[in-house]
C-alpha positions in Angstrom: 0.0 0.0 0.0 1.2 3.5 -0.8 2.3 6.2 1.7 0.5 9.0 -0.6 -1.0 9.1 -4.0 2.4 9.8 -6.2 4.5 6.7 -5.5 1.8 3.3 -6.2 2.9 -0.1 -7.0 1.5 -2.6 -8.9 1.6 -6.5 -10.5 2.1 -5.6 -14.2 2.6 -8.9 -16.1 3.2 -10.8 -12.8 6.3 -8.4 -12.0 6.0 -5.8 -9.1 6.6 -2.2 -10.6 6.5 1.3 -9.5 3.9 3.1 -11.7 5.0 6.0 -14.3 1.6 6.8 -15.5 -1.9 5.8 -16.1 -4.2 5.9 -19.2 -1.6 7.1 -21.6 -1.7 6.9 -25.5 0.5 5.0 -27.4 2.8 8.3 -28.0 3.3 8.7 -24.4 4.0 5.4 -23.9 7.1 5.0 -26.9 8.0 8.6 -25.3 8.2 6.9 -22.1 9.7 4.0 -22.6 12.6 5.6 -24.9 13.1 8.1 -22.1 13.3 5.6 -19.1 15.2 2.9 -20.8 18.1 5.0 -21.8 18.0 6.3 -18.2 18.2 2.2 -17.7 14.9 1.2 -15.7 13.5 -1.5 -17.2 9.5 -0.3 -17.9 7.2 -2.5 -18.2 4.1 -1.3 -20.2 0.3 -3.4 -20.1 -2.9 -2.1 -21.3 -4.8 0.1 -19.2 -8.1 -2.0 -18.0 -11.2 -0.4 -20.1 -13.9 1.9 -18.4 -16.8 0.5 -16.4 -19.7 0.7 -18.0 -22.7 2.4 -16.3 -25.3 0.1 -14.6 -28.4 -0.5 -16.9 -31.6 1.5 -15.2 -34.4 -1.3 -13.7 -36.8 -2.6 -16.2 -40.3 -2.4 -15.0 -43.2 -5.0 -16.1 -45.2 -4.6 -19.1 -42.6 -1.4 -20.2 -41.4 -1.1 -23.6 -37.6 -0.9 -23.1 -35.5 2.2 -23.3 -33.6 2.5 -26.7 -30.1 5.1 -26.4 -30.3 7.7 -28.4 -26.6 8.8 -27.9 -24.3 7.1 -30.4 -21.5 4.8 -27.9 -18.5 6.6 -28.3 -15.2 4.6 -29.1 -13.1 2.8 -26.7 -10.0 4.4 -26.8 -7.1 2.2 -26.3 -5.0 3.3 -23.3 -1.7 1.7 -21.5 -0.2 2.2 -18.1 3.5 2.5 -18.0 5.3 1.2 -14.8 9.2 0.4 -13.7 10.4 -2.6 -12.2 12.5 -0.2 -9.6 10.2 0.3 -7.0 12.1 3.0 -5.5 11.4 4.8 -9.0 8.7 8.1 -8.4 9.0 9.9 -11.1 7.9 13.6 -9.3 11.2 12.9 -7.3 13.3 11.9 -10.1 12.1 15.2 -12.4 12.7 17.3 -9.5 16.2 15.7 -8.5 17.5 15.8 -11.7 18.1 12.4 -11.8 17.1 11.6 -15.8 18.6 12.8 -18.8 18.2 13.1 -22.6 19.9 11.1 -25.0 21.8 14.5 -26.0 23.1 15.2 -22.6 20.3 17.5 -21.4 18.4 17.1 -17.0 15.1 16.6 -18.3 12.9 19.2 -17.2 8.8 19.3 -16.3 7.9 20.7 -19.5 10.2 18.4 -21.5 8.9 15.3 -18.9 5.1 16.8 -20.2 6.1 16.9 -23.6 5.4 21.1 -23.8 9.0 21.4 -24.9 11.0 19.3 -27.6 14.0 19.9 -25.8 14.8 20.0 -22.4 16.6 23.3 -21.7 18.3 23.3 -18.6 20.5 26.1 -19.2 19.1 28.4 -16.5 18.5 27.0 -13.2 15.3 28.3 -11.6 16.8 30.0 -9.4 18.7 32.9 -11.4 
């Protein structure tokens, strides 16, 4: 069991792994993995469990039964993305400067968010 919300474990594939992210896309997840693996985790990626579907409302006798008249939308197909370090959180790793780009760059929030192409880690924060 987790201490707090950002640092959760789980059995992905039968192997206990410290979770990345959740519902991600396949971009996020070959952004991921490319990221983590040349920081050398070993990540661990398993499709994301699809929604629960809402309960169906109580038929009553002799009713004529309720037809939806909103199309279903699409399931969209959604991973989650875990580590086999358990010690991984990936709030302290950004923060701690602890993974890097494959050109040599700390990976920054923005580039970890995928705002900025490149992570530019030029300027510390605090200048």
């Amino acid at each position: 069991m987790p201490i707090n919300q950002n640092h959760t474990f789980e059995d992905l594939n039968g192997i206990k792994c410290a979770i990345v992210e959740k519902n991600v896309s396949k971009d996020r997840v070959a952004f991921l993995q490319n990221l983590l693996e040349f920081n050398r985790f070993i990540v661990v990626v398993v499709p994301s469990p699809p929604p629960k579907a809402a309960p169906a409302p109580p038929a009553t006798p002799g009713a004529e039964p309720i037809k939806p008249t909103e199309p279903v939308a699409p399931v969209i197909e959604t991973f989650t993305v875990g580590v086999t370090d358990v010690m991984f959180n990936s709030i302290n790793a950004i923060f701690g400067r602890l993974l890097h780009t494959k050109d040599g760059h700390i990976v920054t929030l923005a580039y970890w968010g995928q705002k900025e192409k490149v992570a530019s880690d030029e300027i510390p924060y605090y200048e």
